[in-house]
LODREN-130823 format. One record per residue: x, y, z of N, C-alpha, C, O, CB in turn; residue number from 1; residue in one letter. Coordinates in steps of 0.001 Angstrom, whole numbers. Atoms other than C-alpha are relative to their C-alpha. Glycine has a CB too. Example, Ala and Ser with C-alpha at 12.3 -4.5 7.8 and 13.67 -1.06 7.14 Angstrom:
2
<<890, -1190, 0>, <12300, -4500, 7800>, <900, 1200, 0>, <1936, 1181, 665>, <-992, 27, 1246>, 1, 'a'>
<<-820, -1190, -60>, <13670, -1060, 7140>, <-770, 1090, 730>, <-261, 2198, 899>, <414, 462, -1415>, 2, 's'>
***
This chain:
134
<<956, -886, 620>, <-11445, -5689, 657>, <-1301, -110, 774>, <-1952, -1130, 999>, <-199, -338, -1503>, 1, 'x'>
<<1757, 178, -764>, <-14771, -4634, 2582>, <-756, 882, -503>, <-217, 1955, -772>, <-249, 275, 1686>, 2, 'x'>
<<643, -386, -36>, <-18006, -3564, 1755>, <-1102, -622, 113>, <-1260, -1169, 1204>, <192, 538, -521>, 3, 'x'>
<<1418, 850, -574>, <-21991, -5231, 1107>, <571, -664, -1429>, <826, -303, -2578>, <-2045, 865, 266>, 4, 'x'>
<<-67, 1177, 1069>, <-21320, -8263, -575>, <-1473, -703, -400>, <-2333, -1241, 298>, <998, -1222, 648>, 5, 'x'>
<<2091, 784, 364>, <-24773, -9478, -2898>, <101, -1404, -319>, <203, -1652, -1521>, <-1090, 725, -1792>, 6, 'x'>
<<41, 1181, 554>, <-24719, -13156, -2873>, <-1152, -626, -1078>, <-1122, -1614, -1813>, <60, -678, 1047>, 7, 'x'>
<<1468, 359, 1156>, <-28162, -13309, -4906>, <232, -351, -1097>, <-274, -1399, -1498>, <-953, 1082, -411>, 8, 'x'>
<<-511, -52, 1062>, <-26538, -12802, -7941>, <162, -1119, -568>, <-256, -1252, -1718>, <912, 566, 41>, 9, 'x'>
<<-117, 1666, 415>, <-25487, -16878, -8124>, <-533, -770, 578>, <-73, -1821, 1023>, <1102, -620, 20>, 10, 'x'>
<<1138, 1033, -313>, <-28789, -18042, -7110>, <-260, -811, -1542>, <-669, -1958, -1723>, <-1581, 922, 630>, 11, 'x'>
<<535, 672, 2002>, <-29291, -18752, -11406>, <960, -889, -755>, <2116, -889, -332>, <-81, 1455, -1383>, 12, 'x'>
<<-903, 539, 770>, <-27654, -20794, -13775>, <1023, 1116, -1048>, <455, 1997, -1694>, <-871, -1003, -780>, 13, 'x'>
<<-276, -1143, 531>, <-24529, -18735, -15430>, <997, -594, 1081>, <945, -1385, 2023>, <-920, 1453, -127>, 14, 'x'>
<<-1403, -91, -636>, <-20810, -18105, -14607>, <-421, 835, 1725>, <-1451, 1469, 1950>, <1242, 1167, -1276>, 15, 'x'>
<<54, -723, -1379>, <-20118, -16814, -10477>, <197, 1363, -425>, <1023, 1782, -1236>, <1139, -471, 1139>, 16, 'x'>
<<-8, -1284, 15>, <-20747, -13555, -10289>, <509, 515, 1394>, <16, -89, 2347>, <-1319, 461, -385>, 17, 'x'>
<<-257, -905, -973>, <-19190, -11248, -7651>, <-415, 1098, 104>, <44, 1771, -819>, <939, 171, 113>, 18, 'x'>
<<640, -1131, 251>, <-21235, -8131, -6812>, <499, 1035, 1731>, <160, 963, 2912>, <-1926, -490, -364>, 19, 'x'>
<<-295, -751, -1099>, <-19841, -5797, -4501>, <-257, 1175, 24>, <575, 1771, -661>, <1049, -39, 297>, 20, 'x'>
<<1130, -1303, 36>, <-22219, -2410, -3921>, <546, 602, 1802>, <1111, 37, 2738>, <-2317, -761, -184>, 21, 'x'>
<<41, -647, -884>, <-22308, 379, -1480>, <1570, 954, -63>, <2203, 1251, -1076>, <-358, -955, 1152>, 22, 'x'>
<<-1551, -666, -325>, <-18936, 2248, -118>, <1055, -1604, 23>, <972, -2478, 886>, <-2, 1066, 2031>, 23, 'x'>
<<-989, 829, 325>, <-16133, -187, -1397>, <1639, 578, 869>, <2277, 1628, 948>, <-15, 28, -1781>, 24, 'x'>
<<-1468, -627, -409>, <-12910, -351, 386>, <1630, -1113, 444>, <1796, -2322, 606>, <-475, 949, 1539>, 25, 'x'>
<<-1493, 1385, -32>, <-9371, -2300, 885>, <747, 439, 1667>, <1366, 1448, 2004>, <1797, 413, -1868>, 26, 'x'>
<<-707, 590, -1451>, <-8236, -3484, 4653>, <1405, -280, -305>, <1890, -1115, -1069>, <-700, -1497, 622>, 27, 'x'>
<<-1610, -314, 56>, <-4726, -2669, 4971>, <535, -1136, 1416>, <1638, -1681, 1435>, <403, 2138, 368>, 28, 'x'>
<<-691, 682, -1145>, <-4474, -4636, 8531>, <1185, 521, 580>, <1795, 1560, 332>, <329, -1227, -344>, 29, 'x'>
<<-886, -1105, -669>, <-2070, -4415, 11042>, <1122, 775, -306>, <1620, 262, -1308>, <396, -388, 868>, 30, 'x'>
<<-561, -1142, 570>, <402, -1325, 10586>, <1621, -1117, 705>, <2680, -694, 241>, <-655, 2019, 739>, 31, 'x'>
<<-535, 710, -879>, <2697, -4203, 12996>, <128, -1644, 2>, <-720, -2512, 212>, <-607, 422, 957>, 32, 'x'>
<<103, 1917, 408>, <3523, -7808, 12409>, <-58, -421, 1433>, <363, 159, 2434>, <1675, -961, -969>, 33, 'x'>
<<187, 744, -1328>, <2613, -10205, 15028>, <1492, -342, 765>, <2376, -445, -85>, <-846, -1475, -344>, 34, 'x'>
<<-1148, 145, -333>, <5783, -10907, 17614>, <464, -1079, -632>, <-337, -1918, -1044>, <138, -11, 1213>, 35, 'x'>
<<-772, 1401, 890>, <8215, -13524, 15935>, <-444, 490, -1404>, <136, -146, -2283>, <-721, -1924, 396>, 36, 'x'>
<<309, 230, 1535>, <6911, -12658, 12691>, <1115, 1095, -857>, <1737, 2067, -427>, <-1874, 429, -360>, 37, 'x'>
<<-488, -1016, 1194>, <8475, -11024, 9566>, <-509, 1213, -263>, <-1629, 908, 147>, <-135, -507, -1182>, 38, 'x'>
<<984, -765, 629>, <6845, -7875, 8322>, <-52, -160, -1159>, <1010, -509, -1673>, <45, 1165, 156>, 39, 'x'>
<<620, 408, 1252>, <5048, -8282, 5048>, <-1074, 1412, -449>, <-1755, 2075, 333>, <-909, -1616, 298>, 40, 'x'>
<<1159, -1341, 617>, <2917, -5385, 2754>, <383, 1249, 402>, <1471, 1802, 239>, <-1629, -47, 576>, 41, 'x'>
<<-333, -1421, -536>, <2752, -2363, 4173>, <600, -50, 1485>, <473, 1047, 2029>, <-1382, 934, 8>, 42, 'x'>
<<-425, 73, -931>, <4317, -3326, 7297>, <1650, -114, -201>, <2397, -232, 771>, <-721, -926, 596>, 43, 'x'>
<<-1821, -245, 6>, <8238, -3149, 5807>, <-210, 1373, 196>, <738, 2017, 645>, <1116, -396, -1598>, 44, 'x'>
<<-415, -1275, -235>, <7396, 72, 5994>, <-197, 1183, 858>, <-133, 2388, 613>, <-133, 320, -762>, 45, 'x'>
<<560, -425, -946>, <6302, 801, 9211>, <1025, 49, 1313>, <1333, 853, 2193>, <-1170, -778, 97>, 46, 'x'>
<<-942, 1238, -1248>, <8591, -1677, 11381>, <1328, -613, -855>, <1617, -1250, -1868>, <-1244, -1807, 549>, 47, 'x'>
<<-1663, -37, 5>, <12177, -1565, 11715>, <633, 652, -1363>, <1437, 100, -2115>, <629, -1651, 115>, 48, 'x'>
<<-492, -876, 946>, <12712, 1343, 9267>, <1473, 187, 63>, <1914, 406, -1065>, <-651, 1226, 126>, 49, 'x'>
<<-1205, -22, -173>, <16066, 1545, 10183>, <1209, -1156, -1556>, <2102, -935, -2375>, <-65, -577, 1768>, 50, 'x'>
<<-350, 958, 1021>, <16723, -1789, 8126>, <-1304, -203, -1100>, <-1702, -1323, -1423>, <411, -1434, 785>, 51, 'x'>
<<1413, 326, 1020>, <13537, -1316, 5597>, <629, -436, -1015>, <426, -1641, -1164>, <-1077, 1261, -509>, 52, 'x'>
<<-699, 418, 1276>, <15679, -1633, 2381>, <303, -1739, -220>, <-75, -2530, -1084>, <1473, 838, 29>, 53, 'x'>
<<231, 1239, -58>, <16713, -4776, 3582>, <-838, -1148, 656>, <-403, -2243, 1012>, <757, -144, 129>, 54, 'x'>
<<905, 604, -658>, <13985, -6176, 4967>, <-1146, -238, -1514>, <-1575, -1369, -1746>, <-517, 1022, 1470>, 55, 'x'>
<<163, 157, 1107>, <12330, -5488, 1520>, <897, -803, -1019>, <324, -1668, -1680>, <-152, 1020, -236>, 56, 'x'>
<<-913, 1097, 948>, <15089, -7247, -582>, <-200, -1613, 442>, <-479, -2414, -450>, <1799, 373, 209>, 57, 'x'>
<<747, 1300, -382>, <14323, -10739, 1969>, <-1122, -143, 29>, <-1763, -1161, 287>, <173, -425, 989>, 58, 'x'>
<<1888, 1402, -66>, <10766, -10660, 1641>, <-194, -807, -662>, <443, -831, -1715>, <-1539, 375, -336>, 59, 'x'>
<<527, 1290, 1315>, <8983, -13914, -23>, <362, 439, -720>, <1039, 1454, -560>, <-1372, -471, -496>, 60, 'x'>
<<680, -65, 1546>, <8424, -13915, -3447>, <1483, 759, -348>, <1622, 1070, -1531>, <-1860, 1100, -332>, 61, 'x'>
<<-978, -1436, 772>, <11581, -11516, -3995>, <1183, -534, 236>, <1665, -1047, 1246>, <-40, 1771, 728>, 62, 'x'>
<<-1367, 682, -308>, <14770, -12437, -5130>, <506, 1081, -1214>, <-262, 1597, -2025>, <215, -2029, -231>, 63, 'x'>
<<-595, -516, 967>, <17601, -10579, -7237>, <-875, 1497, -188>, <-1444, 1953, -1180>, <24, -1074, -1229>, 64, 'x'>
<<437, -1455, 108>, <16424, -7144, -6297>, <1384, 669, 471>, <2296, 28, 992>, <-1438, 432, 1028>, 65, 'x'>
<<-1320, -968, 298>, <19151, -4255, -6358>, <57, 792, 1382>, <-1020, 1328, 1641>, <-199, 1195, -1493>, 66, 'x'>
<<437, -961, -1176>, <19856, -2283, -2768>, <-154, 898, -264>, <-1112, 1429, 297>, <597, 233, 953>, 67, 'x'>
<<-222, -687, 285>, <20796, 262, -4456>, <-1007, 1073, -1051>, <-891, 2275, -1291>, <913, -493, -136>, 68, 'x'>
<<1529, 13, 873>, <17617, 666, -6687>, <-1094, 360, 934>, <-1809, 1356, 1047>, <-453, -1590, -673>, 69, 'x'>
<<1461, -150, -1135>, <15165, -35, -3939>, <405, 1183, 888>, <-608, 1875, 986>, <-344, -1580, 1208>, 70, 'x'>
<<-799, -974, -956>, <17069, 2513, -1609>, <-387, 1337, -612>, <-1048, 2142, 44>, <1755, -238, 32>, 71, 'x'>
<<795, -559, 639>, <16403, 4739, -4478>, <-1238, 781, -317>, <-1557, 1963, -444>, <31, -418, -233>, 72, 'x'>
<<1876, -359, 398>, <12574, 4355, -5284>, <-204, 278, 1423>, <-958, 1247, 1518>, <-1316, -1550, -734>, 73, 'x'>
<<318, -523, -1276>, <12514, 4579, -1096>, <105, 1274, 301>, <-739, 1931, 910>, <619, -526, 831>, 74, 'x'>
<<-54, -1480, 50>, <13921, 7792, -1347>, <-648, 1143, -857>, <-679, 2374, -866>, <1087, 177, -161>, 75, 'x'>
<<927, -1016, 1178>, <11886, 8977, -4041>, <-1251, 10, 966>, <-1895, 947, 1439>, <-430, -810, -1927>, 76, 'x'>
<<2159, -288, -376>, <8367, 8006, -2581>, <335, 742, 1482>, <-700, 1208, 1961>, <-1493, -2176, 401>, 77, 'x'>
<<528, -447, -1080>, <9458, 9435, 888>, <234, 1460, -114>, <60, 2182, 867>, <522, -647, 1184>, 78, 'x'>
<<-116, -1764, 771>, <10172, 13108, -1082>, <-1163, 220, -405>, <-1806, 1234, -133>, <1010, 332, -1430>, 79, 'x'>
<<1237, -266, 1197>, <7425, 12748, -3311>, <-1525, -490, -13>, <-2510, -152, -670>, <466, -639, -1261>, 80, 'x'>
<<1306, 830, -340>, <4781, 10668, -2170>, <-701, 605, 1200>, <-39, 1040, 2143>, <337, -1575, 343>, 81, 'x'>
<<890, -723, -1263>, <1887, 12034, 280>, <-106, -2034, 159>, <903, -2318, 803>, <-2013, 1506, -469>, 82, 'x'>
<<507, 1000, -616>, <707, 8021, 818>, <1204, -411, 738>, <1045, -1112, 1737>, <-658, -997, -872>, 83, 'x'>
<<-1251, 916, -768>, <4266, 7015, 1985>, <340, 1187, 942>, <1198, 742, 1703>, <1560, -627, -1119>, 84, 'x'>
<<176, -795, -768>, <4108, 10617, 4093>, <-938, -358, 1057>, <-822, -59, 2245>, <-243, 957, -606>, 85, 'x'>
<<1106, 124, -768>, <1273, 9572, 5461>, <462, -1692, 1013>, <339, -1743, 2237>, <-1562, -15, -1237>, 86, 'x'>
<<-106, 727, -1066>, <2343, 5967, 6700>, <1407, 497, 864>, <1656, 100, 2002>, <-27, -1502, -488>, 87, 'x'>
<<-2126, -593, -738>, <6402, 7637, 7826>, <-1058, 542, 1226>, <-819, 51, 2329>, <1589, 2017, -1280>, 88, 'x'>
<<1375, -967, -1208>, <3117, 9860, 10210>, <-135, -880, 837>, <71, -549, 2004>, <-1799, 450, -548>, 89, 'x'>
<<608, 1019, -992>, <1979, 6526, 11748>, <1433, -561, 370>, <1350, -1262, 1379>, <-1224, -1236, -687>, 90, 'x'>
<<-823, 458, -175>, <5192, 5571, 11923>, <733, 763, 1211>, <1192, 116, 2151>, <473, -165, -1117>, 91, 'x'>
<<-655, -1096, -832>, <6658, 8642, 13913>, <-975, 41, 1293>, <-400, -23, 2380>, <91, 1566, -865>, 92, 'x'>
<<486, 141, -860>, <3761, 8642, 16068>, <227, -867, 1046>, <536, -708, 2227>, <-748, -20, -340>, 93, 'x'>
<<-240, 1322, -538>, <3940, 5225, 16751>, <1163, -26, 993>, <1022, -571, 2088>, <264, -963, -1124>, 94, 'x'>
<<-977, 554, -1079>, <7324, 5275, 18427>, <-61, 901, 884>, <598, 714, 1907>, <1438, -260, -359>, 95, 'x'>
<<-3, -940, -1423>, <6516, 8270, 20612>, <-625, -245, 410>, <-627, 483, 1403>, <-88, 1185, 245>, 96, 'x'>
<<1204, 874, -1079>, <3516, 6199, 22197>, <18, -976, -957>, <-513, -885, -2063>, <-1795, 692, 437>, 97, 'x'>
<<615, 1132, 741>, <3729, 2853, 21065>, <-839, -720, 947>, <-916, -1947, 881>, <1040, -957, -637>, 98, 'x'>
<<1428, 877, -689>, <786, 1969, 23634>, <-858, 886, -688>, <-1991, 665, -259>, <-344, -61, 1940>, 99, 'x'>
<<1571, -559, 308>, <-1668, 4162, 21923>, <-570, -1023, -1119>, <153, -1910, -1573>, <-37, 1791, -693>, 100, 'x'>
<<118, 753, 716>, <-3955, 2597, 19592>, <-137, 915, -1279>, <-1068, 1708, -1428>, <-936, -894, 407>, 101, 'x'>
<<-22, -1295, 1260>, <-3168, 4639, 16252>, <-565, -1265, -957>, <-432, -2468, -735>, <1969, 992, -609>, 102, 'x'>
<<350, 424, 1137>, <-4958, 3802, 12682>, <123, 892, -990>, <138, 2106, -785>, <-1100, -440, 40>, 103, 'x'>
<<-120, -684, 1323>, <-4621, 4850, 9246>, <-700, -549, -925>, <-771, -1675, -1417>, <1238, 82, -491>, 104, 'x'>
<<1198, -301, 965>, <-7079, 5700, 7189>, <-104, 462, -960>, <-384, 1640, -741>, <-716, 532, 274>, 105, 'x'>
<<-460, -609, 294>, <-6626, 6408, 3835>, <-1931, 237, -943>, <-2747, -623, -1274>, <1598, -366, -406>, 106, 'x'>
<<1633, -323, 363>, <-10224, 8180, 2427>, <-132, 350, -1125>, <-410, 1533, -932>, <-719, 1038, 710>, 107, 'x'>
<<274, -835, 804>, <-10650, 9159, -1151>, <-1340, 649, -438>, <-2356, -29, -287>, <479, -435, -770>, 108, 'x'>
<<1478, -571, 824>, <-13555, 11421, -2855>, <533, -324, -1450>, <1599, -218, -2057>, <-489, 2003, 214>, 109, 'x'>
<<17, -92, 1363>, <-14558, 10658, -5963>, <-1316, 1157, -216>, <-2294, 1297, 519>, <-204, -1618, -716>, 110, 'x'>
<<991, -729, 789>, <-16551, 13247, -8137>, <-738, -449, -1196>, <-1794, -58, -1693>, <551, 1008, -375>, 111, 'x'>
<<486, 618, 1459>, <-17080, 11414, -11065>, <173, -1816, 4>, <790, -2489, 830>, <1175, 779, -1408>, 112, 'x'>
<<-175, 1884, -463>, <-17366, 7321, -11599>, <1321, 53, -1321>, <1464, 400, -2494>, <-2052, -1589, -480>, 113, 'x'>
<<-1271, 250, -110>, <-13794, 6361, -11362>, <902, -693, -1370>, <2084, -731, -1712>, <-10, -839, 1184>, 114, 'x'>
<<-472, 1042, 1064>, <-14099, 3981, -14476>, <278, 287, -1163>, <897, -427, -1953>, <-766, -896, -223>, 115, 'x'>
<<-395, -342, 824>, <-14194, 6483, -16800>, <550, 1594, -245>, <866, 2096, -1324>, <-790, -460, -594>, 116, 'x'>
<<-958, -982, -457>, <-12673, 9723, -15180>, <992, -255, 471>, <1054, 293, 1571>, <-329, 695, 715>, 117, 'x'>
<<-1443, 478, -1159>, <-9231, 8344, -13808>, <1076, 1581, -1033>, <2085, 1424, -1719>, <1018, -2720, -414>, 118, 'x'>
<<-1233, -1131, 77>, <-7389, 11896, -14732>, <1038, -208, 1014>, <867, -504, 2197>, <-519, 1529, 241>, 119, 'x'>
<<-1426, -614, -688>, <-3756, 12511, -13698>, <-181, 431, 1055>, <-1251, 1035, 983>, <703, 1066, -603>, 120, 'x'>
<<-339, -831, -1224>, <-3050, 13875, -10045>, <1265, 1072, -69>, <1396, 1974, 759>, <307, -1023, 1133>, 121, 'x'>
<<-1076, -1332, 632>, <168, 16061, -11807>, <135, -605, -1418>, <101, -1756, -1853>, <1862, 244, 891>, 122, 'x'>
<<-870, -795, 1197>, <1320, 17336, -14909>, <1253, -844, -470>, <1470, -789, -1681>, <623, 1544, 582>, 123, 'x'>
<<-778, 618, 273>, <4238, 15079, -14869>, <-18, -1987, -316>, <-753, -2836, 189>, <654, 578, 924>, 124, 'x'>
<<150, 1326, 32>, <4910, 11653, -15975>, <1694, -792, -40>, <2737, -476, -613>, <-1016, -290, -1375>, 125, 'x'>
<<-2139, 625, -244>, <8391, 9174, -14926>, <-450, -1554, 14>, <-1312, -2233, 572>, <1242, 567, 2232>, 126, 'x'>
<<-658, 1064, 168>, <9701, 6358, -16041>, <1035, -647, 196>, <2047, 28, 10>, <-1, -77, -595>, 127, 'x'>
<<-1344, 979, -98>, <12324, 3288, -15328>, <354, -305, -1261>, <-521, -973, -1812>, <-166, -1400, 773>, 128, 'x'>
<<-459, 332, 872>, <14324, 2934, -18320>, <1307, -988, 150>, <2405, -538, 477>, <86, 1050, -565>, 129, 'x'>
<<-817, 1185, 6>, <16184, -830, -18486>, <1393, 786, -283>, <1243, 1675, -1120>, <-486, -1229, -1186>, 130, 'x'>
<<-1207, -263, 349>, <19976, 106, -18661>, <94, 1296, -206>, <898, 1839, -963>, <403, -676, -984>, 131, 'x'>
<<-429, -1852, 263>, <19691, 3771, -18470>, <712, 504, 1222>, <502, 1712, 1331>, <-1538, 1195, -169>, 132, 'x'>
<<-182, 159, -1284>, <21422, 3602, -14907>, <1507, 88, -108>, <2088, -705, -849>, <-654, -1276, 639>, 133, 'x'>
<<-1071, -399, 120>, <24828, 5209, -14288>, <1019, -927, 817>, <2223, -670, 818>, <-68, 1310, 306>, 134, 'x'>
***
């Protein structure tokens, strides 16, 4: 996460305060895991798409996930999703010059403060229902 961090704030006596002002924003890092490494975050889904499904089922933290599930929600967000359009973009680029130096940037506007306008982006709403699965 980057923006102007105010350390002033826990010059006083009183719980730490964190004050983060100005244009707020979240560092995605590289789109590319270092050589030898695993990919991790947004990098299963950048590098070695071919095997993403399972490359997602061995990451850390993750155990007793379904291929067949994740394979799924993969195919949903890359129909339906503009953010997972948008990295498949860096992705496609990427292998037709993988010497350039490409970035992705993802920019929103807000019109209103966020904390108490968060409206819908569609009309629709979907759910996972436990055991509703053919």
């Amino acid at each position: 996460m980057g923006g102007k961090v105010d350390a002033s704030v826990n010059q006083t006596k009183g719980p730490r305060t964190f004050k983060l002002s100005g244009q707020n924003y979240h560092q995605i890092g590289s789109l590319l895991p270092p050589e030898g490494s695993t990919p991790k975050f947004a990098q299963l889904y950048i590098y070695d798409t071919e095997n993403e499904v399972q490359n997602r089922i061995h990451a850390p933290r993750i155990n007793q996930l379904h291929a067949e599930i994740v394979q799924d929600l993969k195919q949903m967000l890359d129909e339906q999703n503009v953010l997972t359009k948008s990295f498949r973009m860096v992705r496609d680029k990427f292998q037709e010059d993988s010497q350039s130096n490409i970035r992705l940037r993802l920019i929103g506007k807000r019109k209103y403060d966020g904390r108490r306008y968060n409206l819908p982006t569609i009309s629709e709403v979907a759910a996972l229902v436990v055991g509703d699965f053919d």
